[in-house]
Each structure stands twice: as C-alpha cells, then as structure tokens.
PDB file of N, CA, C and O in Angstrom:
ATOM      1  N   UNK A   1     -18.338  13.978-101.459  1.00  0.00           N
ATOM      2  CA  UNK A   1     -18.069  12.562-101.601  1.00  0.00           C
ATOM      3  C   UNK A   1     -16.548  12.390-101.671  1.00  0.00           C
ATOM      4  O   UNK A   1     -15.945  12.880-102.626  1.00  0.00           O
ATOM      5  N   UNK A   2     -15.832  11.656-100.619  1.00  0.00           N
ATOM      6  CA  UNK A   2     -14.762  11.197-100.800  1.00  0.00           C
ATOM      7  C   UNK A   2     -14.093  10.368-101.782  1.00  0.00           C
ATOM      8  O   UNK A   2     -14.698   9.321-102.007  1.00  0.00           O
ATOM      9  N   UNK A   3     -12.782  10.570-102.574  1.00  0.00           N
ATOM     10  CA  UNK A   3     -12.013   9.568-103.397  1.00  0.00           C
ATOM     11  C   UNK A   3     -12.529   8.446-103.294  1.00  0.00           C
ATOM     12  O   UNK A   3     -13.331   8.053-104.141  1.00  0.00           O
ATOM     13  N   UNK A   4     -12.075   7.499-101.944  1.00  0.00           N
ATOM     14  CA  UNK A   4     -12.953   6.060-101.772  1.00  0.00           C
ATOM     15  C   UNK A   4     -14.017   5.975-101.977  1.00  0.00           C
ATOM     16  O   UNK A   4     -14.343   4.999-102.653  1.00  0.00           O
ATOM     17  N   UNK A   5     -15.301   7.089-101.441  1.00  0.00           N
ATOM     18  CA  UNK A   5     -16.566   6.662-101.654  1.00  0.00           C
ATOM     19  C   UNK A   5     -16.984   6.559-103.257  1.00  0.00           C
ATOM     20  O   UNK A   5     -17.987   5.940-103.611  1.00  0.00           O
ATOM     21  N   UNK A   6     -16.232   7.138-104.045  1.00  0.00           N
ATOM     22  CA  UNK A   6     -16.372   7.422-105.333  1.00  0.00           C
ATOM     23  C   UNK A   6     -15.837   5.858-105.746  1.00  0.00           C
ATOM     24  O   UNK A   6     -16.550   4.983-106.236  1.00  0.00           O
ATOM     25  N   UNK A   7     -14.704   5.766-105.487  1.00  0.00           N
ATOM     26  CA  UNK A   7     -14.241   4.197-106.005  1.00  0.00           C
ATOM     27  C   UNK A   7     -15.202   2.768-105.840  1.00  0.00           C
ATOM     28  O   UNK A   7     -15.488   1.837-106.592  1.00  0.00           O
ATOM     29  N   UNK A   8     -15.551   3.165-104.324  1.00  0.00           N
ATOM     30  CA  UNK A   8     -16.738   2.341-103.647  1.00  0.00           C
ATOM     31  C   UNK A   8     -17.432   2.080-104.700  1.00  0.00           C
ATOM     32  O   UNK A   8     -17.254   1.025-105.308  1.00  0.00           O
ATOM     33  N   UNK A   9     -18.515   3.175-105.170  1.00  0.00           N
ATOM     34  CA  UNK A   9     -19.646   3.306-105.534  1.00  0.00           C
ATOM     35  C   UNK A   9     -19.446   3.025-106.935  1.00  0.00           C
ATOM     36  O   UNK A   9     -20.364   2.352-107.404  1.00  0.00           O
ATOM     37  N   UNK A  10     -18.237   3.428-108.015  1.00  0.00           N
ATOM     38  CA  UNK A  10     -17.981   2.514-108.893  1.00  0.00           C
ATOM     39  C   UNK A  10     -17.733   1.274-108.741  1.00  0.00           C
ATOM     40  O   UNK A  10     -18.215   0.668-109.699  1.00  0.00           O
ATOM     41  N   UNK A  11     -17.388   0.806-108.253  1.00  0.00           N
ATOM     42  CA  UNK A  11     -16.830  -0.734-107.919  1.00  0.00           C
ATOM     43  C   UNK A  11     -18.450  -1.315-108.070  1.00  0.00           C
ATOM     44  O   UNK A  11     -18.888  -1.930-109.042  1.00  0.00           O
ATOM     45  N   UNK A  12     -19.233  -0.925-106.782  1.00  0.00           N
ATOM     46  CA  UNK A  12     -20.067  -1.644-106.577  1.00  0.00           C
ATOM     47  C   UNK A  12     -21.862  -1.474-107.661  1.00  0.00           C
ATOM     48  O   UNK A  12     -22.873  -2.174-107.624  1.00  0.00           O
ATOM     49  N   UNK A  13     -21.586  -0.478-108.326  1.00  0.00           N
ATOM     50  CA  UNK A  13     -22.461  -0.152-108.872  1.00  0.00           C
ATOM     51  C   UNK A  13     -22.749  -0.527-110.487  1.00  0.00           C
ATOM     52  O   UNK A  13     -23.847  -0.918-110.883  1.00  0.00           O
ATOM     53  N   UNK A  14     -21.737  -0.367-111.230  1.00  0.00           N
ATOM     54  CA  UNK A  14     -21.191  -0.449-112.639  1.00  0.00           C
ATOM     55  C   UNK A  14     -21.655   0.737-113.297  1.00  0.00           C
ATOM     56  O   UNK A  14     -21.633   0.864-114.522  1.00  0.00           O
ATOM     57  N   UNK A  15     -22.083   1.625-112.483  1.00  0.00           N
ATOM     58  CA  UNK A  15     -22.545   2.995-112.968  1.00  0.00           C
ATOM     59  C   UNK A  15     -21.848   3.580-113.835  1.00  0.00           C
ATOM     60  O   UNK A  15     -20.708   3.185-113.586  1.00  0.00           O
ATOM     61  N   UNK A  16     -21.797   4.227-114.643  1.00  0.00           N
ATOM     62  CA  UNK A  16     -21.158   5.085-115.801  1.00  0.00           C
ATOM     63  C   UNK A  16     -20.643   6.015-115.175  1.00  0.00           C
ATOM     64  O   UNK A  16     -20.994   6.368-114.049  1.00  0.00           O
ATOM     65  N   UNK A  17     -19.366   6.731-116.130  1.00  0.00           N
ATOM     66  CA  UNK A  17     -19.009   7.791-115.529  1.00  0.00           C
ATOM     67  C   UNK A  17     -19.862   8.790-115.262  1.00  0.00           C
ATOM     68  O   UNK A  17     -19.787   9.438-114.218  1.00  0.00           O
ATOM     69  N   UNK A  18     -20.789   9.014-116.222  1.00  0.00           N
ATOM     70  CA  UNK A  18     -22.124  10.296-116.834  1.00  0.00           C
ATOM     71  C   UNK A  18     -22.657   9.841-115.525  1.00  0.00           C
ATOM     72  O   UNK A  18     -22.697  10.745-114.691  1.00  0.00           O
ATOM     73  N   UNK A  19     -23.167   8.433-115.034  1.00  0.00           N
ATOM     74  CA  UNK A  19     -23.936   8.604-114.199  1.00  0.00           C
ATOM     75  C   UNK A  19     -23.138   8.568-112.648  1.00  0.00           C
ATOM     76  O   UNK A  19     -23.952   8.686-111.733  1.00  0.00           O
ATOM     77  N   UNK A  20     -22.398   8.496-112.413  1.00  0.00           N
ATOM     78  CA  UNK A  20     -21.447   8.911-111.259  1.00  0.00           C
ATOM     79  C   UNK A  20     -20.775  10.210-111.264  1.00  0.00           C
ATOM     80  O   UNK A  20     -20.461  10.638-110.153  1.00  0.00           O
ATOM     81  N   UNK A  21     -20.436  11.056-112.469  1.00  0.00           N
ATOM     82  CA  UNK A  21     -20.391  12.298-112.765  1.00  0.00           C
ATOM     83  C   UNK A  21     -21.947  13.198-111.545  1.00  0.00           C
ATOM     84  O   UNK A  21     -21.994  13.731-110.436  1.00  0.00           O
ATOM     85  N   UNK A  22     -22.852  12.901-112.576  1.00  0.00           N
ATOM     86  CA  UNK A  22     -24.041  13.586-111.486  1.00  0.00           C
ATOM     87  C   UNK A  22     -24.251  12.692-110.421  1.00  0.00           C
ATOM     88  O   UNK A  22     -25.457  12.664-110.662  1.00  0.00           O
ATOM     89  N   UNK A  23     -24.154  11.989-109.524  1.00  0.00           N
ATOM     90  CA  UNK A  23     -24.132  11.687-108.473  1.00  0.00           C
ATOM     91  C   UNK A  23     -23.211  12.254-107.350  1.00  0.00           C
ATOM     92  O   UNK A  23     -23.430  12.375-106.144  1.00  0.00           O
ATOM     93  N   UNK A  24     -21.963  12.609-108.202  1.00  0.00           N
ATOM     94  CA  UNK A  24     -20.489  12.747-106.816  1.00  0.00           C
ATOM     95  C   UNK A  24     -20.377  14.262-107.381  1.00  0.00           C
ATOM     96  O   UNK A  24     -19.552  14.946-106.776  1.00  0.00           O
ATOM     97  N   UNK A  25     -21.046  14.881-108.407  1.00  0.00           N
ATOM     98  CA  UNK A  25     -20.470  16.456-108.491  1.00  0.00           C
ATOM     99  C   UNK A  25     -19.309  16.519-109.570  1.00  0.00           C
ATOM    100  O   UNK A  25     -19.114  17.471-110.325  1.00  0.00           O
ATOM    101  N   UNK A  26     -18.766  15.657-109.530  1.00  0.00           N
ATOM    102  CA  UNK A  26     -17.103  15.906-109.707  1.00  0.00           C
ATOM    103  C   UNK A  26     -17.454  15.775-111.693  1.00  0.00           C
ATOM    104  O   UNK A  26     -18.415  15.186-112.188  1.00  0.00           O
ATOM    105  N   UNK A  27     -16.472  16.432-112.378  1.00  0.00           N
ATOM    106  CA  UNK A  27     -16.538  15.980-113.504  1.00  0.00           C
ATOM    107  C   UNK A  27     -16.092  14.704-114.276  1.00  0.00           C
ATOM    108  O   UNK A  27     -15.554  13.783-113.661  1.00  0.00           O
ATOM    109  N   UNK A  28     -16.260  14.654-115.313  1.00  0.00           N
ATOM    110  CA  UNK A  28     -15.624  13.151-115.566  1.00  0.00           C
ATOM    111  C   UNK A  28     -14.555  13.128-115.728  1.00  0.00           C
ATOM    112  O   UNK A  28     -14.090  12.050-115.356  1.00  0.00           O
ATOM    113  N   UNK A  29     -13.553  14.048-116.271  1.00  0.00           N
ATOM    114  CA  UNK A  29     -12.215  14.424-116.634  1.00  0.00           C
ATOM    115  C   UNK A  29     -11.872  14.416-114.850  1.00  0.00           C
ATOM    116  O   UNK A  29     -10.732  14.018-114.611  1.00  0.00           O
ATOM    117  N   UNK A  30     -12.442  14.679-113.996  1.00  0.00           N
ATOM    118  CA  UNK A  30     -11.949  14.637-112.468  1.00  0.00           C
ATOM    119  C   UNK A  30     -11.694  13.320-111.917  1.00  0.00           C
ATOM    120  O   UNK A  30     -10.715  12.899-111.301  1.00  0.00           O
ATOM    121  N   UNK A  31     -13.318  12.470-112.441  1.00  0.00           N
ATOM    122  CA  UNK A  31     -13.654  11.055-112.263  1.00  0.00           C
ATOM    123  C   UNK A  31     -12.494  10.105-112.738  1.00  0.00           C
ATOM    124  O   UNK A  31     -12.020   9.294-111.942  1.00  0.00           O
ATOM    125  N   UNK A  32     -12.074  10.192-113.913  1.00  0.00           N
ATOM    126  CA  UNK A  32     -11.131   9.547-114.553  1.00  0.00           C
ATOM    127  C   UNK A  32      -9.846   9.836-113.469  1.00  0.00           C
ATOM    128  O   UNK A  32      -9.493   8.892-112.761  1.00  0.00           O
ATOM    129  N   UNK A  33      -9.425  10.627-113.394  1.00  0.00           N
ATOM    130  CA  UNK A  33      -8.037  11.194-112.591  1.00  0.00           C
ATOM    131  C   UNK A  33      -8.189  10.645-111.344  1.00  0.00           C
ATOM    132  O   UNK A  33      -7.149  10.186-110.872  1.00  0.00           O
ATOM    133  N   UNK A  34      -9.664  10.511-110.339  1.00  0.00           N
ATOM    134  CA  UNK A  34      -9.481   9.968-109.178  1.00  0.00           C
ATOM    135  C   UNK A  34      -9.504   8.351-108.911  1.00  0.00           C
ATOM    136  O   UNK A  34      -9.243   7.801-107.841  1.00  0.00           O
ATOM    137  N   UNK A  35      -9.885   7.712-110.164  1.00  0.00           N
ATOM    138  CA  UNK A  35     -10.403   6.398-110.430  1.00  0.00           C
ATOM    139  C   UNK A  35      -9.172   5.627-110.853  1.00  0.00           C
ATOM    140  O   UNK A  35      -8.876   4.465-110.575  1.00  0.00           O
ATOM    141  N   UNK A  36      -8.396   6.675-111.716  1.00  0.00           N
ATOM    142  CA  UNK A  36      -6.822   6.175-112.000  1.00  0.00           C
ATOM    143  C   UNK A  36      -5.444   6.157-110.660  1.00  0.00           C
ATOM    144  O   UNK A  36      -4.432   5.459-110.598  1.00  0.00           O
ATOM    145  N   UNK A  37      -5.829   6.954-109.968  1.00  0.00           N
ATOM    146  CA  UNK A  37      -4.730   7.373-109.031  1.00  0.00           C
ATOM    147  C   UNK A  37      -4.656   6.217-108.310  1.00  0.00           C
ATOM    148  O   UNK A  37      -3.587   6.162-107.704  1.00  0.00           O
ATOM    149  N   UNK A  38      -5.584   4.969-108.073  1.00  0.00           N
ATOM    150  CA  UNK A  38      -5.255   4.153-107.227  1.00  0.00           C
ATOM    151  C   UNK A  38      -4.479   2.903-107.823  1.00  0.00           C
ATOM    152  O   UNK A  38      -4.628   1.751-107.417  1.00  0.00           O
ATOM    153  N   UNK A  39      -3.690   3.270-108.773  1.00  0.00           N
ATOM    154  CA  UNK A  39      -3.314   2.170-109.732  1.00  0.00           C
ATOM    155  C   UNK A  39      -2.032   1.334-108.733  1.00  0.00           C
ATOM    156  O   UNK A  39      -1.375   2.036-107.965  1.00  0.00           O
ATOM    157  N   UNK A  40      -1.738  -0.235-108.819  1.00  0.00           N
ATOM    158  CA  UNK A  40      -0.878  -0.503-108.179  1.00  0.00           C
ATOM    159  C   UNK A  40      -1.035  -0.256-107.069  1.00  0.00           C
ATOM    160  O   UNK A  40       0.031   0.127-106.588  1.00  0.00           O
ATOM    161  N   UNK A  41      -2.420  -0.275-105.827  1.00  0.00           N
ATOM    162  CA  UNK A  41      -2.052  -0.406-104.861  1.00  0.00           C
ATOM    163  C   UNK A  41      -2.499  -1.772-104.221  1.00  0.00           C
ATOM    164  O   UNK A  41      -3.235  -2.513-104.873  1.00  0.00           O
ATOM    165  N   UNK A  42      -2.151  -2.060-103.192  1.00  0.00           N
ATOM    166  CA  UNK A  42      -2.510  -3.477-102.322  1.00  0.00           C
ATOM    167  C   UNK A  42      -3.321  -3.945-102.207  1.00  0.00           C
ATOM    168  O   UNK A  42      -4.250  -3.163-102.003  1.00  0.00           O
ATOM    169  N   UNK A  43      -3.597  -4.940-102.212  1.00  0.00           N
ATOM    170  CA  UNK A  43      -4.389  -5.895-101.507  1.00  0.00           C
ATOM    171  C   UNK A  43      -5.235  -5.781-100.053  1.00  0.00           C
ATOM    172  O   UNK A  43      -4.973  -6.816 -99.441  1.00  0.00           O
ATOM    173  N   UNK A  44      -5.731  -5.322 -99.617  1.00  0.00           N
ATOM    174  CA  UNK A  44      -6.044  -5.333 -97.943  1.00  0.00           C
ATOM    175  C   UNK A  44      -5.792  -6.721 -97.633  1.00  0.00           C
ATOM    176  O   UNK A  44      -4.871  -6.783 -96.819  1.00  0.00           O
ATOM    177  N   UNK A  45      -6.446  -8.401 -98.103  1.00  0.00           N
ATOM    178  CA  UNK A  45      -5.824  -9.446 -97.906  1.00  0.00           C
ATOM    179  C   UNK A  45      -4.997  -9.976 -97.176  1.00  0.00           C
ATOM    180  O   UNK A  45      -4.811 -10.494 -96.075  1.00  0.00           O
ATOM    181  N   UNK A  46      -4.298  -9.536 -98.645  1.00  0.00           N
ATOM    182  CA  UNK A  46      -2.932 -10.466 -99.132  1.00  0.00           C
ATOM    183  C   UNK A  46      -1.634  -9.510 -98.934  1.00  0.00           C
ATOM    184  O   UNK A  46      -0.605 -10.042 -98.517  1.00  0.00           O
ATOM    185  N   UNK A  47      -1.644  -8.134 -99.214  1.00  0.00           N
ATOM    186  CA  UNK A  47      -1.199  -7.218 -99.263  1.00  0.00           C
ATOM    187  C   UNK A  47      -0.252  -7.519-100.697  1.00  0.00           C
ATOM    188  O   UNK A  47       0.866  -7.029-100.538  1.00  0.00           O
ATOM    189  N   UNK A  48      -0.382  -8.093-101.849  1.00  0.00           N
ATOM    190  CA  UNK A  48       0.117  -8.493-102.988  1.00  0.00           C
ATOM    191  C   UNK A  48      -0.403  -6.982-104.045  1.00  0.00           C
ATOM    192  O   UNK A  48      -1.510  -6.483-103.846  1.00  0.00           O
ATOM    193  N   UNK A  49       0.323  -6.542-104.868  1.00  0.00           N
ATOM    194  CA  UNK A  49      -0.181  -5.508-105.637  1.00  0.00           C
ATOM    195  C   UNK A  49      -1.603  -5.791-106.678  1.00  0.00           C
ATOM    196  O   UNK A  49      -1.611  -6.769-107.425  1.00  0.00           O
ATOM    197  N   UNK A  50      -2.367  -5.160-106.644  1.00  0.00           N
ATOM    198  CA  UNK A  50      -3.977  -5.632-107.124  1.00  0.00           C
ATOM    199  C   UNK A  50      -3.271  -5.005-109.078  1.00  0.00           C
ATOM    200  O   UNK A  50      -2.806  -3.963-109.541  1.00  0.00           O
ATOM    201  N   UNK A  51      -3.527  -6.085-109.490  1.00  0.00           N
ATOM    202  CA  UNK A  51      -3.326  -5.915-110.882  1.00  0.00           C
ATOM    203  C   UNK A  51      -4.870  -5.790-111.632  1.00  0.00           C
ATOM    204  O   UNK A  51      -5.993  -6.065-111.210  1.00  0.00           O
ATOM    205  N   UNK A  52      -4.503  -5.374-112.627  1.00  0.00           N
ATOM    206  CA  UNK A  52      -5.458  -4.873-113.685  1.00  0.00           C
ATOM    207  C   UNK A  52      -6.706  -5.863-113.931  1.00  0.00           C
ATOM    208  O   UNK A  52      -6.455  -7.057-114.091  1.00  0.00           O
ATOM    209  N   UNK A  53      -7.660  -5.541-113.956  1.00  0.00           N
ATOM    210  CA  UNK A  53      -8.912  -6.921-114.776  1.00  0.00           C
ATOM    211  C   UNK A  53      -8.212  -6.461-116.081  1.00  0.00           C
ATOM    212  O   UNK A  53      -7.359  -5.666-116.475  1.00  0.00           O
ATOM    213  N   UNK A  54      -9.209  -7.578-116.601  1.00  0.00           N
ATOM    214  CA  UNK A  54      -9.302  -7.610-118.352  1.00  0.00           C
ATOM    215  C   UNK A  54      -9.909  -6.395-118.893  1.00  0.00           C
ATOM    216  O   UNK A  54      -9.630  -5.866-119.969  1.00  0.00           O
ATOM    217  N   UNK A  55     -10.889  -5.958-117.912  1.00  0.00           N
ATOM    218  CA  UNK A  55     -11.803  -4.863-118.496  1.00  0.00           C
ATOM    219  C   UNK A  55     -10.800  -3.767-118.393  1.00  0.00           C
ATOM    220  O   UNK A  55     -11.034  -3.041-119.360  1.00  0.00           O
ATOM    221  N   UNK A  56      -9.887  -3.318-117.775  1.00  0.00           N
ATOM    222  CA  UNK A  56      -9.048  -2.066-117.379  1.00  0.00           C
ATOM    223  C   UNK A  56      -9.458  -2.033-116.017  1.00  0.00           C
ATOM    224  O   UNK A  56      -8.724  -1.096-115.701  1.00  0.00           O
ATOM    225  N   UNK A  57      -9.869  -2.230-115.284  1.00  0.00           N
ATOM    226  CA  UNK A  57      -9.811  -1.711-113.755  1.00  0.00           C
ATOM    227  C   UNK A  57      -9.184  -2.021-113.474  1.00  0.00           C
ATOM    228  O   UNK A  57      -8.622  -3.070-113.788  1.00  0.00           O
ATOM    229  N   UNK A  58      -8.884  -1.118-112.570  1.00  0.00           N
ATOM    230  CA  UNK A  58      -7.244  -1.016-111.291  1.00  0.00           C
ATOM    231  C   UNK A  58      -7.143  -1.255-110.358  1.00  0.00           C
ATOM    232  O   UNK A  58      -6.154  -1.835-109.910  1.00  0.00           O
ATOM    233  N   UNK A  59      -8.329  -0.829-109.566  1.00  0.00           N
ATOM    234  CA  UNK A  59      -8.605  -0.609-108.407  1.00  0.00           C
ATOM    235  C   UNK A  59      -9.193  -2.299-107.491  1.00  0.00           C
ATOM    236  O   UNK A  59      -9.616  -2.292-106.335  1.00  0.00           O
ATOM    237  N   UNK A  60      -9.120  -3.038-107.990  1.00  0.00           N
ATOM    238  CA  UNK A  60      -9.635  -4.185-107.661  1.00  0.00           C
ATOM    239  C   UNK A  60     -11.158  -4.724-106.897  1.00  0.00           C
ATOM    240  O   UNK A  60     -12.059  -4.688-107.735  1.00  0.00           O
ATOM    241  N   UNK A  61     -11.442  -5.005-106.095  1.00  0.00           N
ATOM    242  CA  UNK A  61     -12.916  -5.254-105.568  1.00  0.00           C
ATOM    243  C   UNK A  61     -13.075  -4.494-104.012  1.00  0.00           C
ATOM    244  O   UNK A  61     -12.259  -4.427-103.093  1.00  0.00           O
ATOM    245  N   UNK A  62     -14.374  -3.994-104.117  1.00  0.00           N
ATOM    246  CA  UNK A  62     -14.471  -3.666-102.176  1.00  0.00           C
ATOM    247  C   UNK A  62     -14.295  -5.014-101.618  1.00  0.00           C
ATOM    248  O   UNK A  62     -14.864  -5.934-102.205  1.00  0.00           O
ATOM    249  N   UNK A  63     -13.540  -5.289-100.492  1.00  0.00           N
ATOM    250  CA  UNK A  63     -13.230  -5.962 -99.914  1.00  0.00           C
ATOM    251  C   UNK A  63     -14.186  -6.217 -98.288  1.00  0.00           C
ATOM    252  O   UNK A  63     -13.570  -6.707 -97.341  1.00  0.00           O
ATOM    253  N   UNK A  64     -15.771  -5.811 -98.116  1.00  0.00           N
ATOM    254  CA  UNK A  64     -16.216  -5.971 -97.456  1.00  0.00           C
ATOM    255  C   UNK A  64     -17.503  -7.114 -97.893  1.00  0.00           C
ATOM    256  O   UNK A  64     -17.952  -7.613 -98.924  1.00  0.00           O
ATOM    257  N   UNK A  65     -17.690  -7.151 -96.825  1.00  0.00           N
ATOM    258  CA  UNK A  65     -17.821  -7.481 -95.074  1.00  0.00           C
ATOM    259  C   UNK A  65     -16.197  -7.360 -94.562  1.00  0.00           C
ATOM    260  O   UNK A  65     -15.853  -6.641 -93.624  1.00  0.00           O
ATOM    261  N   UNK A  66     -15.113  -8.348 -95.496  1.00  0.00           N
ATOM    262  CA  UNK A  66     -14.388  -8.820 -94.606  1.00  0.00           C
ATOM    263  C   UNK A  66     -13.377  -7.697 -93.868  1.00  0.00           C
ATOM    264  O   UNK A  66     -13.013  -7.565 -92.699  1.00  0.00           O
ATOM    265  N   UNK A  67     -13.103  -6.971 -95.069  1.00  0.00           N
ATOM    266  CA  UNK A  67     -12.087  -5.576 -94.597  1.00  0.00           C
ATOM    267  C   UNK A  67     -12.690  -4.350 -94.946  1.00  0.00           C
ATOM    268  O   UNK A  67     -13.599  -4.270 -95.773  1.00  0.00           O
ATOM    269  N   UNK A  68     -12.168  -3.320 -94.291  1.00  0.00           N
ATOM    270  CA  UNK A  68     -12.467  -1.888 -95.450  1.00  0.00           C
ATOM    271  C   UNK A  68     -11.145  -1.609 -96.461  1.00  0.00           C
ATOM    272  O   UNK A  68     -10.032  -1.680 -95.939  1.00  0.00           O
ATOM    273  N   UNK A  69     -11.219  -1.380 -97.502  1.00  0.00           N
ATOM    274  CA  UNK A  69     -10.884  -1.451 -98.814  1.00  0.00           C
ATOM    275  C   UNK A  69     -11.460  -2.220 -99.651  1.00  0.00           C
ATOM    276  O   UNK A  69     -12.583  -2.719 -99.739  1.00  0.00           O
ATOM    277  N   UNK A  70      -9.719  -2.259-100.766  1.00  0.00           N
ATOM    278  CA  UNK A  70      -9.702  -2.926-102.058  1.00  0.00           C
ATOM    279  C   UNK A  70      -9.009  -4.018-101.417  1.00  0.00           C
ATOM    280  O   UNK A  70      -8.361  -4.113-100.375  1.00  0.00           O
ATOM    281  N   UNK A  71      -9.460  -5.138-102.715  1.00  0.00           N
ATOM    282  CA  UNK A  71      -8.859  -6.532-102.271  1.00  0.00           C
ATOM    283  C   UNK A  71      -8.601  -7.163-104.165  1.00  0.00           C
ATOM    284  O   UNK A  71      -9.385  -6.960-105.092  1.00  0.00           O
ATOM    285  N   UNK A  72      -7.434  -7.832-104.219  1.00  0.00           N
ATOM    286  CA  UNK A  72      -7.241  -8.380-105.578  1.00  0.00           C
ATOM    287  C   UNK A  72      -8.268  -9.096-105.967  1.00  0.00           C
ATOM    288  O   UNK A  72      -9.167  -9.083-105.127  1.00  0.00           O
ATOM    289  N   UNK A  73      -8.525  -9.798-107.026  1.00  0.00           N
ATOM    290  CA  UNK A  73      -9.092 -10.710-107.454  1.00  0.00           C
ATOM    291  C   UNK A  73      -9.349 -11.824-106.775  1.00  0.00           C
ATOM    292  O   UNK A  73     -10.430 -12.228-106.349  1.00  0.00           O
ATOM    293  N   UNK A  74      -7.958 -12.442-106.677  1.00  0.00           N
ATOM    294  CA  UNK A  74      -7.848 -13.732-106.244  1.00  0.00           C
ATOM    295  C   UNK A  74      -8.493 -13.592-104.644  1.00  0.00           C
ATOM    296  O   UNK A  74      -8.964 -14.614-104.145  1.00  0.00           O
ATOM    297  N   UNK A  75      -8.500 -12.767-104.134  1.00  0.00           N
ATOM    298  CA  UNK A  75      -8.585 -12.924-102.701  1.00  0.00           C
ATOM    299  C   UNK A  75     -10.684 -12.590-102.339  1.00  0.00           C
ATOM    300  O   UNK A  75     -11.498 -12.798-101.440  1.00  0.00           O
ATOM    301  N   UNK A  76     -10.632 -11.858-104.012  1.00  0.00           N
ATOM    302  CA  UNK A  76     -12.074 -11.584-103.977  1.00  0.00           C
ATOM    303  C   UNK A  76     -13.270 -12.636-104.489  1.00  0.00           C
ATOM    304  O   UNK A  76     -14.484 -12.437-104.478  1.00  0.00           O
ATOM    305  N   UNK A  77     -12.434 -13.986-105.007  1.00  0.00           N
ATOM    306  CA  UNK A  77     -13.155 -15.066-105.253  1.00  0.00           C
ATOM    307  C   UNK A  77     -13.353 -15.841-104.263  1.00  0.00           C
ATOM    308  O   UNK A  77     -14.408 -16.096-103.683  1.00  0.00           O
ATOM    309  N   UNK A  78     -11.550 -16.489-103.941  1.00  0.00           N
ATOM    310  CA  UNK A  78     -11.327 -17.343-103.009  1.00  0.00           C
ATOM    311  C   UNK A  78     -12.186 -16.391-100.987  1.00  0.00           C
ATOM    312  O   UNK A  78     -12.610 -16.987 -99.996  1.00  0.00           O
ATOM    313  N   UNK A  79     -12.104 -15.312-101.171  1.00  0.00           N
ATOM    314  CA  UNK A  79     -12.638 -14.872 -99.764  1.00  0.00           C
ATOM    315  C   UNK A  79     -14.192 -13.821 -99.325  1.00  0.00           C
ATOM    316  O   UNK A  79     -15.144 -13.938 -98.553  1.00  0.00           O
ATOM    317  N   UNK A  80     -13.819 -13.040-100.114  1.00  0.00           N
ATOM    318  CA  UNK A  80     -15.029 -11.909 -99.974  1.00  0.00           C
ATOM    319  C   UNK A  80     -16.660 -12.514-100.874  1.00  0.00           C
ATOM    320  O   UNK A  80     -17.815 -12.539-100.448  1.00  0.00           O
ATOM    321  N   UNK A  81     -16.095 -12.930-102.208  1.00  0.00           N
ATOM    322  CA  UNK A  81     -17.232 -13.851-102.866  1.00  0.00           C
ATOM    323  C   UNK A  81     -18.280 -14.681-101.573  1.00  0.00           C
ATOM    324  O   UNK A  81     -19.378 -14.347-101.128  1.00  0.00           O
ATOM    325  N   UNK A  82     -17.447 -15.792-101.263  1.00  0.00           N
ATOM    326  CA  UNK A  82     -18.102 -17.067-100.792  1.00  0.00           C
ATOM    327  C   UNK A  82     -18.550 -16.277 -99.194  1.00  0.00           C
ATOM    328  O   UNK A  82     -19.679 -16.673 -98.905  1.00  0.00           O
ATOM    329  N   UNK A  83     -18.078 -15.432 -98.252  1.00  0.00           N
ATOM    330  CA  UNK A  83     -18.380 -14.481 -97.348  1.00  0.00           C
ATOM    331  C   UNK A  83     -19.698 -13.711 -97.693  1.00  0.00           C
ATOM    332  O   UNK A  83     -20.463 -13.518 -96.748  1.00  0.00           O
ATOM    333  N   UNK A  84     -20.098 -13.198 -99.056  1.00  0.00           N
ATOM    334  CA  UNK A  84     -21.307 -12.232 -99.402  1.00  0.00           C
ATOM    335  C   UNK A  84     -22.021 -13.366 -99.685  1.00  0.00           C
ATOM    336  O   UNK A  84     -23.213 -13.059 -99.701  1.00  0.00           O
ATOM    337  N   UNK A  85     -21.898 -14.268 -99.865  1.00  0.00           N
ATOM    338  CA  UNK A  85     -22.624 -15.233-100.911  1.00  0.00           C
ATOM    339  C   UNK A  85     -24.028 -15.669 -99.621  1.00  0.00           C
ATOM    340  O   UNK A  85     -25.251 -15.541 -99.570  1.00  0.00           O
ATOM    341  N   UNK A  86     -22.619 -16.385 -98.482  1.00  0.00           N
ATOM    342  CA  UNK A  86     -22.764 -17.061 -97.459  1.00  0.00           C
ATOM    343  C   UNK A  86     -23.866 -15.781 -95.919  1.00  0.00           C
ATOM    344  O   UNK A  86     -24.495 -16.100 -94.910  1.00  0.00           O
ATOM    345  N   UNK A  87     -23.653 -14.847 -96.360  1.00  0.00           N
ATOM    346  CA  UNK A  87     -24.122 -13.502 -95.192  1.00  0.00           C
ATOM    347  C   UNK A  87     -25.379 -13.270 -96.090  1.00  0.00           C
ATOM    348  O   UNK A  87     -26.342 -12.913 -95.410  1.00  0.00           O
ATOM    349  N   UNK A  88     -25.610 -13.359 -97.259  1.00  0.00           N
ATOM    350  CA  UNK A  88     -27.133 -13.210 -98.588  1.00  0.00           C
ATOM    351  C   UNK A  88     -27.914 -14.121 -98.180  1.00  0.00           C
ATOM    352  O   UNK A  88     -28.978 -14.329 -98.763  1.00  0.00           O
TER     353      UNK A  88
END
C-alpha cells in the first residue's frame, strides 16, 4: 500500500490507526510518520497551503471526483462537497 493510498483510506474512512495498522501492514509508529509527512502541502484547487482542521489533520480532504489528491477545506465545501453530493 502506497503513502497516498494510506492517506486516502484515512481520510476517507475514519478508521483508527489499530485499524489501518492491520489493513496497510505498516506499524502505527510508521502510520503516524507517513500521515505526518504531508504537513503543509497544497491544495490541488487552489494551490493555497492546506492548514490544519480543528481535529489535528494535516493532510486536508481527497479531492475527488474533481482532482487526484488533497484539497483544503475551503475548496472541499465550496467544490468537492456539492460535486459528491450532486454525482450521489
């Protein structure tokens, strides 16, 4: 399982580490390290730096249908939201 697919599958799942631990192989002390490394990166969007939720995530939202990646917040209400909502 690739870095992204791992991010993916947290993002989209809310799975625990324990339970993404046995799913991807990797340990959690690994999980943590690959889940952190994407801190501060872009937007696919907007290309604006994806800042933190409230909860601690970094990594911001999958950004599909519309792109492949991460996408900020703002771009995941105002665009990818009303796009999944609208394709459901």
């Amino acid at each position: 399982m690739t870095d992204q697919q791992i991010i993916d599958l947290f993002d989209s799942t809310n799975c625990t580490l324990a339970e993404l631990s046995a799913r991807s192989g990797h340990s959690v002390a690994q999980l943590k390290a690959i889940l952190n490394a994407g801190m501060n990166a872009d937007c696919v969007i907007c290309a604006e730096t994806i800042q933190p939720q409230a909860n601690g995530w970094t990594h911001g939202h999958n950004a599909a249908p519309l792109y492949e990646g991460q996408c900020c917040n703002d771009c995941w209400v105002q665009y990818v939201l009303p796009e999944r909502l609208h394709a459901g």
